[in-house]
C-alpha positions as CSV (number, residue, x, y, z in Angstrom):
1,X,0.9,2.8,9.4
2,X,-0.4,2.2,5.6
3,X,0.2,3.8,2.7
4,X,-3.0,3.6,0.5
5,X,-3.6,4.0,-3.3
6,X,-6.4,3.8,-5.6
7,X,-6.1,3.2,-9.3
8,X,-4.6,1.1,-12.1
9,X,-1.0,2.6,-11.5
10,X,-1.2,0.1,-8.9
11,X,-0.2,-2.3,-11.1
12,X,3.2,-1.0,-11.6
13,X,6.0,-2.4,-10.1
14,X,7.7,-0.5,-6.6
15,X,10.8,-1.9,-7.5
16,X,11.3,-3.5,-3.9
17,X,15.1,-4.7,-3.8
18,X,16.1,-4.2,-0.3
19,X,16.3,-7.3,1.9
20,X,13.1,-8.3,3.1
21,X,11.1,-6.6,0.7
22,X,7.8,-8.1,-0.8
23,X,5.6,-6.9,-3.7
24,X,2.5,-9.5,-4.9
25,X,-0.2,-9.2,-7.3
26,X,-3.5,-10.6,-5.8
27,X,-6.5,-12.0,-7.4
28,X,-9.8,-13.5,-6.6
29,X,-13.2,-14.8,-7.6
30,X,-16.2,-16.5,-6.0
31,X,-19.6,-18.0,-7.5
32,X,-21.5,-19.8,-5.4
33,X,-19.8,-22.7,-4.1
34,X,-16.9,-21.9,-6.1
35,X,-13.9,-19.6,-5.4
36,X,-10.3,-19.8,-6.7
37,X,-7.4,-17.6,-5.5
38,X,-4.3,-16.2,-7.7
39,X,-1.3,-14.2,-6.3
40,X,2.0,-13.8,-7.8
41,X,5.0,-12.5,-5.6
42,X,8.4,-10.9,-5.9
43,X,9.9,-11.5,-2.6
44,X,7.4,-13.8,-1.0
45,X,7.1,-12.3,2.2
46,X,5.3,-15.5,3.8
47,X,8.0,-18.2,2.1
48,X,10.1,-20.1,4.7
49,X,13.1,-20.2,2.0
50,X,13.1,-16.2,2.2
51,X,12.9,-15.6,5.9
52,X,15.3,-17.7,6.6
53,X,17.6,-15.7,3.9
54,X,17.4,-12.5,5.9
55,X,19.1,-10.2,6.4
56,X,20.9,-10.3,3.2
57,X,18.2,-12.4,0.7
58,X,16.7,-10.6,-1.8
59,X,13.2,-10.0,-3.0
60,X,14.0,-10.6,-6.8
61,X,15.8,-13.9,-5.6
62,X,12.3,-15.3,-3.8
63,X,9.4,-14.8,-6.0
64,X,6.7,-17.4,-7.2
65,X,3.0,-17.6,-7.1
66,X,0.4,-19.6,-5.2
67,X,-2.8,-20.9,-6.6
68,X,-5.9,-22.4,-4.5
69,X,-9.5,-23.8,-6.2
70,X,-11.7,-24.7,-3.7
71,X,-15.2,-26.1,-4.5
72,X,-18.2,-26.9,-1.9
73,X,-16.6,-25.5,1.3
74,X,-13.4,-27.0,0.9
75,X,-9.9,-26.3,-1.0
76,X,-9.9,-29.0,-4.2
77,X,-6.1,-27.9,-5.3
78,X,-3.3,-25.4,-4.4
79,X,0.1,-25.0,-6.1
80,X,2.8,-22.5,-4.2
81,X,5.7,-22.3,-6.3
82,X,9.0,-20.8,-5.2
83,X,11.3,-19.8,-8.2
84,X,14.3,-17.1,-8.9
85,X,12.2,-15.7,-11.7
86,X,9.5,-13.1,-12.4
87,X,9.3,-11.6,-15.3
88,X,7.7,-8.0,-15.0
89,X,7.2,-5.8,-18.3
90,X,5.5,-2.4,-19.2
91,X,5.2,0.0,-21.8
92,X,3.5,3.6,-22.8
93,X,0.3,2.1,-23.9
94,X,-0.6,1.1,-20.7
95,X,-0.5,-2.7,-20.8
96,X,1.6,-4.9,-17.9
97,X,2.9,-8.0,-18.2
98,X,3.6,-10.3,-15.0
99,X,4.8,-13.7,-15.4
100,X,6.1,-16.6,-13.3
101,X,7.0,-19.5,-15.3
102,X,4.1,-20.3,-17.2
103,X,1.4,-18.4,-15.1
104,X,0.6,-15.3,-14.8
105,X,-1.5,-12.1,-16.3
106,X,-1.6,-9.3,-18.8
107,X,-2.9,-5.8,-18.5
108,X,-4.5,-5.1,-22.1
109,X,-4.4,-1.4,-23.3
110,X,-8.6,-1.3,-22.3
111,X,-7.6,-1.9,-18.4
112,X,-8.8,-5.9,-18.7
113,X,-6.9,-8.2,-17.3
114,X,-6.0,-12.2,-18.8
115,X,-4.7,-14.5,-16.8
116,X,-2.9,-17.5,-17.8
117,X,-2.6,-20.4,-15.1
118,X,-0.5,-23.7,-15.7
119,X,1.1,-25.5,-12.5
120,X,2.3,-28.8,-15.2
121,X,6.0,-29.4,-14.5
122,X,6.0,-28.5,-10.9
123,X,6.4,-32.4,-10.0
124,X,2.8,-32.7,-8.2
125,X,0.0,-35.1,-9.1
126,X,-2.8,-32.6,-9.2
127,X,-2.0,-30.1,-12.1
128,X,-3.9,-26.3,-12.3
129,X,-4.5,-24.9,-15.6
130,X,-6.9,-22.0,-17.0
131,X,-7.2,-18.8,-18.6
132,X,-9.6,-16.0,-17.2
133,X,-10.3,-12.7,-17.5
134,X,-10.7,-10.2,-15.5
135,X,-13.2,-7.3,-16.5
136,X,-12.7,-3.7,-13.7
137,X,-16.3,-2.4,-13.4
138,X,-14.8,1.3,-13.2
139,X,-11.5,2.8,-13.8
140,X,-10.1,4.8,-10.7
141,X,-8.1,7.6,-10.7
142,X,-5.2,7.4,-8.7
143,X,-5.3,8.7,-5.3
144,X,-2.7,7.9,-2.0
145,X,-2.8,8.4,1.3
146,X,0.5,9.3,2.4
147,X,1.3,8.1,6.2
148,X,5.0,7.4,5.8
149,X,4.4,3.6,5.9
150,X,6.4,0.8,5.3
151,X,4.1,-0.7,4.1
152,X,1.2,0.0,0.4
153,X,-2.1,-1.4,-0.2
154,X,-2.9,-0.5,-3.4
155,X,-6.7,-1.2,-4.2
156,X,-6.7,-1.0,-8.1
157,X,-10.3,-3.1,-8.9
158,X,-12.6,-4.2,-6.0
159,X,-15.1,-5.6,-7.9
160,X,-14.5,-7.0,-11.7
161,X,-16.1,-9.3,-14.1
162,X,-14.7,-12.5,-14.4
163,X,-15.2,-15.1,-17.3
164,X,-13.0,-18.4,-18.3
165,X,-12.0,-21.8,-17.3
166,X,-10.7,-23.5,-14.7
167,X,-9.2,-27.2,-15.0
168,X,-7.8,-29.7,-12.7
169,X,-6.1,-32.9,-14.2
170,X,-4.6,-35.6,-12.5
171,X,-1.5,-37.5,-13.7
172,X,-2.3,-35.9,-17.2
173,X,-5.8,-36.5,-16.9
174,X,-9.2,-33.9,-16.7
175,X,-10.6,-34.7,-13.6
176,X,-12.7,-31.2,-13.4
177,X,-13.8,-28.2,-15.2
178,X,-15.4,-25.3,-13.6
179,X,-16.6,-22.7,-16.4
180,X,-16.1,-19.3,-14.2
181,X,-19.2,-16.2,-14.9
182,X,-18.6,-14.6,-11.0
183,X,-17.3,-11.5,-10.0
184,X,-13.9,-11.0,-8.8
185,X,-11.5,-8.7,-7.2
186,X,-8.1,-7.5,-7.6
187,X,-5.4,-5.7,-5.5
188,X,-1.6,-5.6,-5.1
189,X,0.8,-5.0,-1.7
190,X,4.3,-4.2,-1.6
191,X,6.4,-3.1,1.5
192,X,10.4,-2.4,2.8
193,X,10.8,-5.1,5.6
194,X,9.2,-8.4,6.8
195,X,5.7,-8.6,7.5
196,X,6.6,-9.6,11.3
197,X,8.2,-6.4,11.9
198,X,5.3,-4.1,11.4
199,X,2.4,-6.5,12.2
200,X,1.2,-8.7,14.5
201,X,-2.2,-9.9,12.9
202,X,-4.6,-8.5,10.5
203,X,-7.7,-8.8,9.5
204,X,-9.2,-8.0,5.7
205,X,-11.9,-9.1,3.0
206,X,-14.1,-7.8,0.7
207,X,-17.9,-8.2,0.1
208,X,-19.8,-7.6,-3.2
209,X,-23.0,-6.8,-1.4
210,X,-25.0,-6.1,-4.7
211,X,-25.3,-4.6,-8.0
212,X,-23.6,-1.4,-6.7
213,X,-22.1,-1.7,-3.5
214,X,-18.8,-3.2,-3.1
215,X,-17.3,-3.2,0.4
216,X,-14.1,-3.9,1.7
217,X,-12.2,-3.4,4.9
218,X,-8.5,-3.8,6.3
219,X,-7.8,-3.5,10.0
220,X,-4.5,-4.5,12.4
221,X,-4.2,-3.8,16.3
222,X,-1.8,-1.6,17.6
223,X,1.3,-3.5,17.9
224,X,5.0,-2.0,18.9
225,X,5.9,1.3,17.7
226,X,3.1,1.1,15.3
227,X,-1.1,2.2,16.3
228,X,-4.0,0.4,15.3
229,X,-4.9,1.0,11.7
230,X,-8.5,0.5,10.3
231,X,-9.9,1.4,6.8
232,X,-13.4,0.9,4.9
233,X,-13.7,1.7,1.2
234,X,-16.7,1.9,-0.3
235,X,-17.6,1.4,-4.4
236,X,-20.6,2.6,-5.6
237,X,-20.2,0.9,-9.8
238,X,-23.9,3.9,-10.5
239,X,-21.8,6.8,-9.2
240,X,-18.7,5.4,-10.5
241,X,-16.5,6.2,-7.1
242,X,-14.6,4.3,-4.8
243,X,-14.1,6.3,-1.7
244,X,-11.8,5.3,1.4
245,X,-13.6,6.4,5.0
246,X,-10.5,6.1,7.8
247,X,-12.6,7.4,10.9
248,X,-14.2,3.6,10.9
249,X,-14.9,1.9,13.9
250,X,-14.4,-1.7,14.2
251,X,-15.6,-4.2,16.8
252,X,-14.3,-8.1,16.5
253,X,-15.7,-10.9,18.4
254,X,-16.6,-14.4,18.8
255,X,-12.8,-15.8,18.8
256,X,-12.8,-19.4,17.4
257,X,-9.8,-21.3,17.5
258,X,-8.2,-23.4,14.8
259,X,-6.5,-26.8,14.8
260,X,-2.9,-24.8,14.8
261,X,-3.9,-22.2,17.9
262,X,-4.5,-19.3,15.9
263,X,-7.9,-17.3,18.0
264,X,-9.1,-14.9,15.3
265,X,-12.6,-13.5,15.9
266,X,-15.2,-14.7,13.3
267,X,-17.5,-11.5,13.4
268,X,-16.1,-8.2,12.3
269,X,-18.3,-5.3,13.0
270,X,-18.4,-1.6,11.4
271,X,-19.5,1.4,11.6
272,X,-18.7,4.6,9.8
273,X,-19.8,7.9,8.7
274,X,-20.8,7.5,4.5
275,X,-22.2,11.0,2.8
276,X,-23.2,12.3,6.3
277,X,-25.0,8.8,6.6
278,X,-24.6,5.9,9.4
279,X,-23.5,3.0,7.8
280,X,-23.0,-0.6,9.2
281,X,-21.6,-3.7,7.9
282,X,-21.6,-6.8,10.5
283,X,-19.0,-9.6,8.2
284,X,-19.4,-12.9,9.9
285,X,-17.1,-15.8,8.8
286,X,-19.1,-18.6,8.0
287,X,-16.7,-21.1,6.5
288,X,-13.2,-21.7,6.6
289,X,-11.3,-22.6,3.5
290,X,-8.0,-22.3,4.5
291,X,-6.5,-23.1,7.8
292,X,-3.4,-22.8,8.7
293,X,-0.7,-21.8,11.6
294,X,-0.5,-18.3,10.4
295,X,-3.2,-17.6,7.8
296,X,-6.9,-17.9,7.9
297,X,-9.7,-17.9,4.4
298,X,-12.9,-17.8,5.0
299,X,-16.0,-17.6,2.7
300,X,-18.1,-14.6,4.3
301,X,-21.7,-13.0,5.2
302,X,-22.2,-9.8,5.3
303,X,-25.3,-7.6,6.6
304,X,-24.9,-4.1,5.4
305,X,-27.2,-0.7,6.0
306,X,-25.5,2.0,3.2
307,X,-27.5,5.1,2.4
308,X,-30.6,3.5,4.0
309,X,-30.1,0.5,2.1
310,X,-30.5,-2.7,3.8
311,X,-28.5,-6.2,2.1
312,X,-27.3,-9.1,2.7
313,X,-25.1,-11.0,0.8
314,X,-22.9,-14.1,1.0
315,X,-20.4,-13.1,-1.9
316,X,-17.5,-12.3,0.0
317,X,-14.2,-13.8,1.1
318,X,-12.1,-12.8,4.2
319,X,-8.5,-13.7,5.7
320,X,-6.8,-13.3,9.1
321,X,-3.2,-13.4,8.9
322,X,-0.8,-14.2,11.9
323,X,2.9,-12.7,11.1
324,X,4.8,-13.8,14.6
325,X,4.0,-17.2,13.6
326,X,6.4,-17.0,10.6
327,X,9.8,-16.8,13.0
328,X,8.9,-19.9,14.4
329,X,11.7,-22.8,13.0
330,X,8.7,-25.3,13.4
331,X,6.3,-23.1,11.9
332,X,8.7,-22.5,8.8
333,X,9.6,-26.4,8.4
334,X,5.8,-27.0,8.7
335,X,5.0,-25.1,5.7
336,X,7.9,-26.0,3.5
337,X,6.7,-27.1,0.4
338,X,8.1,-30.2,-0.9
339,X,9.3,-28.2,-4.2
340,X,12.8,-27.0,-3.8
341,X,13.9,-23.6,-4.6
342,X,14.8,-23.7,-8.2
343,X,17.3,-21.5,-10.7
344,X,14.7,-20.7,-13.0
């Protein structure tokens, strides 16, 4: 089961330290034919260096970040970054500070969010650098769902406003701006033990289906000791809520097959019960961005009926992520980056 919380004390650390633990700060924002991805991690639950640590590594010994742009249909630049380091700081005025060597973001005393990104110095060709900020449309108050989970989804801002720059040099040279006006989206994760122990695939996105409705969704099967798990939430930015509907029933279909045998389906269907009204939402993926052996990113579609509302809207970005995968050796060696784990 899953813990979830609304509201911008999800930002706050959880002070994960046993072994295996994971905490990460997730970011995202799509215009168009542009989308760029930022998540910072202490204890990167997904990093070969850390797995292979357990039982005894540490979360605070594993952190880093990982950065994609991708432009047209297709990723343009990634960095993942493995590092000893994050550096986390608070105070009583509200503002949160999360860093990884030179990237990372600020929580301002108004609830906005800046982010810093600069990838220089990690010994790849292709440098990522930029400065955005993130704008929450509402302010939730907090609110958890207590299951006795291992695992905490904490949805702090499902639909922001997003402003800045993106650039991409090359050997020290600009090879490509991309000035960023798009909405965005923000959430963090933390849990006790590795992903593979509580998971055997899940499924999640998030649509902005128009000026007010934001969707998002979160489902896993039923695997071990632990029973299938789905959850819709719902933000209306005219009523100013954000409302979680657990009685959702799912339907996924149309399995496609990647390159690295990973079958997710590629239509997610949903229906739930919103203000004593039907709603539906049928997400279909219609492009992959990221493809891997264990993790899937897609650009999305999404038809939606909410309060007798009928949209359709192509602003949305979805992921299927595969956890056995991850105790494979060859898996692990596959996705080694070529950056060694560093001591600062």
């Amino acid at each position: 089961m899953m813990n979830i919380r609304f509201g911008t004390d999800g930002d706050y650390t959880s002070h994960v330290d046993a072994s295996g633990g994971y905490e990460w700060w997730y970011f995202d924002a799509k215009h168009q034919d542009f989308a760029c991805t930022i998540i910072f991690f202490r204890g990167m639950p997904m990093s070969p260096y850390y797995i292979e640590s357990l039982p005894h590594g540490l979360p605070h010994n594993y952190c880093g970040f990982s950065i994609s742009v991708y432009k047209n249909d297709k990723k343009i630049a990634g960095c993942i970054h493995h590092t000893r380091q994050l550096e986390y700081t608070s105070n009583d005025h509200n503002e949160i500070s999360v860093y990884v060597n030179n990237s990372g973001f600020i929580r301002h005393k108004d609830g906005s969010y800046t982010i810093t990104i600069d990838t220089h110095g990690q010994d790849l060709a292709k440098a990522i650098s930029g400065s955005l900020l993130f704008t929450p449309s509402m302010y939730n108050h907090t609110h958890i769902s207590h299951q006795n989970a291992e695992h905490e989804w904490r949805l702090i801002a499902p639909t922001c406003n997003v402003s800045g720059l993106i650039t991409l040099s090359e050997y020290g040279e600009d090879i490509y701006r991309e000035s960023i006006s798009s909405l965005g989206y923000h959430d963090c994760n933390h849990g006790h033990v590795p992903l593979y122990d509580s998971y055997k695939d899940w499924y999640w996105g998030r649509i902005h289906l128009n000026d007010q409705f934001t969707l998002v969704y979160y489902h896993y099967p039923s695997y071990k000791d632990h029973p299938a798990f789905t959850c819709i939430c719902i933000e209306d930015r005219i009523l100013q809520t954000l409302e979680m509907i657990h009685d959702a029933h799912i339907t996924i279909s149309k399995p496609k097959y990647n390159l690295f045998g990973l079958n997710p389906g590629s239509i997610i269907s949903v229906e739930a019960m919103y203000h004593h009204q039907k709603c539906t939402a049928i997400i279909s993926h219609q492009k992959s961005i990221e493809s891997g052996p264990f993790y899937m990113r897609y650009y999305s579609e999404c038809k939606a009926s909410i309060q007798g509302m009928q949209m359709i809207s192509n602003n949305g970005i979805s992921e299927y992520f595969y956890a056995p995968a991850l105790q494979s050796a060859f898996i692990r060696m596959m996705i080694k980056t070529p950056i060694a784990l560093q001591n600062n």
